[in-house]
VEXDREN-2710 file (C-alpha; in Angstrom, 1 decimal):
% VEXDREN-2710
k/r/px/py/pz
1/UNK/16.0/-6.0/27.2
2/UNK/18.1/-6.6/24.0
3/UNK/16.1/-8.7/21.0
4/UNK/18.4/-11.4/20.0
5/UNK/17.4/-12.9/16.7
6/UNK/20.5/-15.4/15.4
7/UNK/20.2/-17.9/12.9
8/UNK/18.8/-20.8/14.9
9/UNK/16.2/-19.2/15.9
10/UNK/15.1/-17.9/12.3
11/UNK/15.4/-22.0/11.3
12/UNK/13.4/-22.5/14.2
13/UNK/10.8/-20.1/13.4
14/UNK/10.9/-21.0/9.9
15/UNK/9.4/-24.1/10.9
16/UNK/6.1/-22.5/11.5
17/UNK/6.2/-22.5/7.4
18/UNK/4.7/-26.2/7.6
19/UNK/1.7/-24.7/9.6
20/UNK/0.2/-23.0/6.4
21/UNK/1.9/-25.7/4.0
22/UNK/0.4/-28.7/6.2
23/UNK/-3.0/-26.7/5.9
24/UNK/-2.5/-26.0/2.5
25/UNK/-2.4/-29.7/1.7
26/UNK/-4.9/-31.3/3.8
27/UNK/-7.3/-28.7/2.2
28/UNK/-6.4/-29.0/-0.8
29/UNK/-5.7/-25.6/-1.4
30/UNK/-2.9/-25.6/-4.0
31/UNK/-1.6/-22.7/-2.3
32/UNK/1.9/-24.9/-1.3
33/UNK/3.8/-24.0/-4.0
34/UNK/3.0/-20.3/-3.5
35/UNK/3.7/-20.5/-0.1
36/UNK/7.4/-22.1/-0.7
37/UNK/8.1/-19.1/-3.4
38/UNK/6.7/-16.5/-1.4
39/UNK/8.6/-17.4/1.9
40/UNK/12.0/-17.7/-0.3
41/UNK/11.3/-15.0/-2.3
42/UNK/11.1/-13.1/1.1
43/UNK/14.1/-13.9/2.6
44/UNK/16.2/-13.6/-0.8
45/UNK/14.5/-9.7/-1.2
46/UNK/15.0/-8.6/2.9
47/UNK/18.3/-9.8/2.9
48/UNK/19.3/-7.8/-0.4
49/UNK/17.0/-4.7/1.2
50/UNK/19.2/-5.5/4.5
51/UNK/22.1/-5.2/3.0
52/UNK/21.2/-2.4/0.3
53/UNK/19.9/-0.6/3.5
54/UNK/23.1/-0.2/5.6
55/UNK/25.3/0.9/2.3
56/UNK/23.2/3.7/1.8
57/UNK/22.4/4.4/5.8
58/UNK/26.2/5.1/5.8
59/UNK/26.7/7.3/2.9
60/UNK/23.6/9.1/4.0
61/UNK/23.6/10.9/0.3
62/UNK/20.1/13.0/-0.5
63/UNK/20.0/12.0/-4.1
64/UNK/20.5/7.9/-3.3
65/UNK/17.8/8.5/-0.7
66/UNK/15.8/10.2/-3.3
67/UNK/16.6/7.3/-6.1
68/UNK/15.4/4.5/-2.9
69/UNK/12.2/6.3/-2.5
70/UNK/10.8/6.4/-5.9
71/UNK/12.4/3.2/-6.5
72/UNK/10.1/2.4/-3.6
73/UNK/7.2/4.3/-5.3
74/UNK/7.4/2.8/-8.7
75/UNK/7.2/-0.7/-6.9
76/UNK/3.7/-0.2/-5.2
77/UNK/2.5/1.4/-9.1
78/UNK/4.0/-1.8/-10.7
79/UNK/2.0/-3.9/-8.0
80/UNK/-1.4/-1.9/-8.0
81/UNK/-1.7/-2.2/-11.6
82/UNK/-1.9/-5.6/-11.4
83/UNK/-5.1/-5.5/-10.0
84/UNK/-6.2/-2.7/-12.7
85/UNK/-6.3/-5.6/-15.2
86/UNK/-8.4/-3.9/-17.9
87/UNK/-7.8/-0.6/-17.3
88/UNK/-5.7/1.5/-19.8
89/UNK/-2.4/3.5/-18.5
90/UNK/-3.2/1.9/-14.9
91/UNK/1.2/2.0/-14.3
92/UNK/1.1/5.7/-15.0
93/UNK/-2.2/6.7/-12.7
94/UNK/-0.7/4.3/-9.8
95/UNK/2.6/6.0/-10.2
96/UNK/1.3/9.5/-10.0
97/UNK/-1.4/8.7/-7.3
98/UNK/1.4/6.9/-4.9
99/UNK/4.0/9.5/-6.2
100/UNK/1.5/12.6/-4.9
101/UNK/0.1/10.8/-2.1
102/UNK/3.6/9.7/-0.9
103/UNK/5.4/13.1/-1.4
104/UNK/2.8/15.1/0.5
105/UNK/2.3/12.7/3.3
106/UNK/6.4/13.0/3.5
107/UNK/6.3/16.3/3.1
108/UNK/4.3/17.4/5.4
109/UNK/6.0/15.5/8.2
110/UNK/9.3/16.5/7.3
111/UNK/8.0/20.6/7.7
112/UNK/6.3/19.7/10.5
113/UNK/9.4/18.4/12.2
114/UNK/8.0/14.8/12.9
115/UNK/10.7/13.3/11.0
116/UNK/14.3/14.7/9.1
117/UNK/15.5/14.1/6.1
118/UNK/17.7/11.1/6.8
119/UNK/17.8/7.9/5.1
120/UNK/16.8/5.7/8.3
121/UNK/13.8/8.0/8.3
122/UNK/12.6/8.9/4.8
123/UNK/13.1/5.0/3.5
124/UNK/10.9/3.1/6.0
125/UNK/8.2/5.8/6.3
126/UNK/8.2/6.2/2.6
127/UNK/7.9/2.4/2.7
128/UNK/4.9/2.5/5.0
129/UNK/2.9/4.9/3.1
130/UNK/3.6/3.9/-0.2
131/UNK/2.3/0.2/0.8
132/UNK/-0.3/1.4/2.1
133/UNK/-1.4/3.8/-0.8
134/UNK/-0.6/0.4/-3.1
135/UNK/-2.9/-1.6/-1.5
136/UNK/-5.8/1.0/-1.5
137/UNK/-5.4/1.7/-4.9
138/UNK/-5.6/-1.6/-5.6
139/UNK/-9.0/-2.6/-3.8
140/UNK/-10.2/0.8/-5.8
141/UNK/-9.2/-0.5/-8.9
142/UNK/-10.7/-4.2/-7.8
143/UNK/-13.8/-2.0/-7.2
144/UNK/-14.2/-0.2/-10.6
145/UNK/-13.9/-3.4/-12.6
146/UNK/-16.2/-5.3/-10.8
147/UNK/-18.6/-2.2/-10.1
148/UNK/-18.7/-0.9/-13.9
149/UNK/-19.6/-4.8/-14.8
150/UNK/-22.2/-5.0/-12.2
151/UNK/-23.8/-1.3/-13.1
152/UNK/-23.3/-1.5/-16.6
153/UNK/-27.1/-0.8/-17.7
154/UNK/-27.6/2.0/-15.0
155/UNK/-24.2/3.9/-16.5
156/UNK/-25.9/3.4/-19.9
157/UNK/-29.1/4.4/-19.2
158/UNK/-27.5/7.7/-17.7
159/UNK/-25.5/8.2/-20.7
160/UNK/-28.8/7.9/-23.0
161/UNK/-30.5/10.7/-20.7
162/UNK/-27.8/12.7/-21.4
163/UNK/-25.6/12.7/-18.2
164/UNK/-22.0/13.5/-19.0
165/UNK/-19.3/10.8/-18.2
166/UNK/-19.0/11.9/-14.3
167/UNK/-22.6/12.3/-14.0
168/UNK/-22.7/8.8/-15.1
169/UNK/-20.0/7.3/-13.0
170/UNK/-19.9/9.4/-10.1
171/UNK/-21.8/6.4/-7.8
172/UNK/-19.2/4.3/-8.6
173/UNK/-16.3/6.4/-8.2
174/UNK/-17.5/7.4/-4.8
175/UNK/-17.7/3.9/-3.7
176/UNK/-14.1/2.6/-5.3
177/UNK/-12.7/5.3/-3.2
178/UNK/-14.5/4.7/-0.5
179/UNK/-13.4/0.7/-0.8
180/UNK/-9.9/1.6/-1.3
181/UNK/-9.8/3.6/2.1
182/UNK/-11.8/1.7/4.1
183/UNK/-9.0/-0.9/5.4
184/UNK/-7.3/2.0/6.5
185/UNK/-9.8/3.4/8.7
186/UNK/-10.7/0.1/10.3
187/UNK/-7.1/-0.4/11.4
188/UNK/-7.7/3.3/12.9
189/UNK/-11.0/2.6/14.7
190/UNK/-8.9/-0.8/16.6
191/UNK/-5.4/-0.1/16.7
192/UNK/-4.4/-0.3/20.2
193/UNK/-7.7/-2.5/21.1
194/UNK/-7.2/-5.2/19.0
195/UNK/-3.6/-4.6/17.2
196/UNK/-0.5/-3.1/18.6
197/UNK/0.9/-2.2/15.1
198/UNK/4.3/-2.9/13.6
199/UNK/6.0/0.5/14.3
200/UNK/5.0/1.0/17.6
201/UNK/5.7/-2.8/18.6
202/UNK/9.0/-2.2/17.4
203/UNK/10.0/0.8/19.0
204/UNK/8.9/-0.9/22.8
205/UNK/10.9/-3.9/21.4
206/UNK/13.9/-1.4/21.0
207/UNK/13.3/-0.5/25.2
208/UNK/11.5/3.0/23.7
209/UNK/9.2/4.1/26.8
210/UNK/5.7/3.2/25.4
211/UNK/4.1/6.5/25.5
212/UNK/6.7/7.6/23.3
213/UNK/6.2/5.0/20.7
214/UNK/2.2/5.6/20.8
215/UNK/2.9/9.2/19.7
216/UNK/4.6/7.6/17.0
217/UNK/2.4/5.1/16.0
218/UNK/-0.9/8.1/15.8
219/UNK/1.7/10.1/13.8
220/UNK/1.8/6.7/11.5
221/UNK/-2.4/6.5/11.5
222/UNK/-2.8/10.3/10.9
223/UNK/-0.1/10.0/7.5
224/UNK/-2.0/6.6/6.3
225/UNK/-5.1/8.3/6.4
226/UNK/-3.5/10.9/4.7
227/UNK/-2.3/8.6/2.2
228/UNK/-5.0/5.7/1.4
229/UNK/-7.4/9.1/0.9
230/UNK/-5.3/11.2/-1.6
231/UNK/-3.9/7.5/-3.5
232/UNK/-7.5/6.3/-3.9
233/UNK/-9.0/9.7/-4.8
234/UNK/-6.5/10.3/-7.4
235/UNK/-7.0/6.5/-8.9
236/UNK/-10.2/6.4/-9.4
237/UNK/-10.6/10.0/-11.1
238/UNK/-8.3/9.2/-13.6
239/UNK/-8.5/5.9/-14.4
240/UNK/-12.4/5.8/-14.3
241/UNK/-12.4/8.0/-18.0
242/UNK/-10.9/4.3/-19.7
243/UNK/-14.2/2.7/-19.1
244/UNK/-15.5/4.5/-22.3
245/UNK/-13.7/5.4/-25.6
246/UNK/-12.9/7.9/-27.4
247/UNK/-17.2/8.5/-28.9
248/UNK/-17.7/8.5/-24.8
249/UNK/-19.7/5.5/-24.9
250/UNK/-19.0/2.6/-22.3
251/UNK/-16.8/-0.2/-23.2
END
């Protein structure tokens, strides 16, 4: 069975907008006008993706495939920063933690033969984890601020026993990472019983036999795993040190 998506049927779809605008409005969110940029915003950036997409799909070149990925990558830093509000050199320690997270994750599936070096594959799975790293580092960040504001006297009285910075902060480090990995894991624990994920729905959409596309989809939950762990990890142990200054004393 061929998907046949044409433009009447996107303006058709589109109409389920005024579901979340109509909400938006008798609740008196304020969310409307957010809604309206988001959904424009989204079809002005997939079209341009689309489009961007096929040129280099064609050329198939390894250094513009290169250039897309950590194009890719320095989005999802630009993006988890945001919620590092506070936190000193947070675009640098989300770039490195995506960029390590994201080049081993690839790596490792490209040597192990699940997937070549080939635009159509490299860009979307780099896509896939490097969202996914984004948003983990992101909660782990959320996390840090709200947990070195909450814990503030206990990380000073540790400091005034002597405890060295880690000593002090190690609680809270443990749970940022453990906050930024957690969505992950509970998309593990249901996929299949409550949610048929994106990939694999896609890939029976395309007519792929279904077995198939599960293999592809655990291939997709082992390399998040992968990801959300070494992103979040990474985060936090670096960008937990700019909670003090320079006399190591807490901000």
């Amino acid at each position: 069975m061929n998907l046949v998506v044409n433009n009447t049927s996107l303006f058709l779809a589109a109409m389920l907008v005024l579901v979340a605008l109509a909400i938006s409005l008798w609740q008196k969110l304020g969310l409307d006008k957010d809604i309206i940029i988001g959904v424009v915003r989204a079809v002005i950036q997939l079209f341009i993706v689309g489009y961007l997409l096929k040129y280099i799909f064609r050329v198939n070149n390894f250094w513009l495939t290169t250039a897309m990925i950590l194009f890719i990558i320095f989005n999802a830093a630009w993006n988890a920063q945001k919620r590092g509000a506070g936190i000193d050199h947070a675009l640098p320690i989300s770039f490195l933690a995506i960029f390590v997270s994201t080049g081993v994750t690839l790596g490792v599936l490209v040597l192990a033969g699940a997937i070549k070096f080939i635009p159509s594959q490299m860009i979307p799975i780099s896509g896939m984890i490097a969202s996914n790293s984004m948003v983990a580092i992101g909660l782990a960040y959320r996390s840090l601020n709200s947990q070195f504001h909450d814990q503030r006297q206990g990380v000073l009285e540790r400091l005034a026993l002597g405890a060295g910075l880690m000593d002090a902060s190690i609680a809270i480090v443990r749970e940022a990472i453990r906050t930024g990995m957690s969505p992950t894991i509970d998309s593990a624990k249901t996929v299949g019983l409550v949610s048929l994920p994106g990939m694999m729905s896609g890939l029976i959409f395309a007519g792929v036999d279904p077995v198939r596309a599960i293999k592809y989809q655990i291939m997709v939950t082992f390399m998040l795993l992968s990801a959300t762990s070494l992103g979040s990890i990474i985060a936090c142990y670096l960008a937990y040190r700019n909670f003090y200054n320079e006399q190591k004393q807490l901000k």
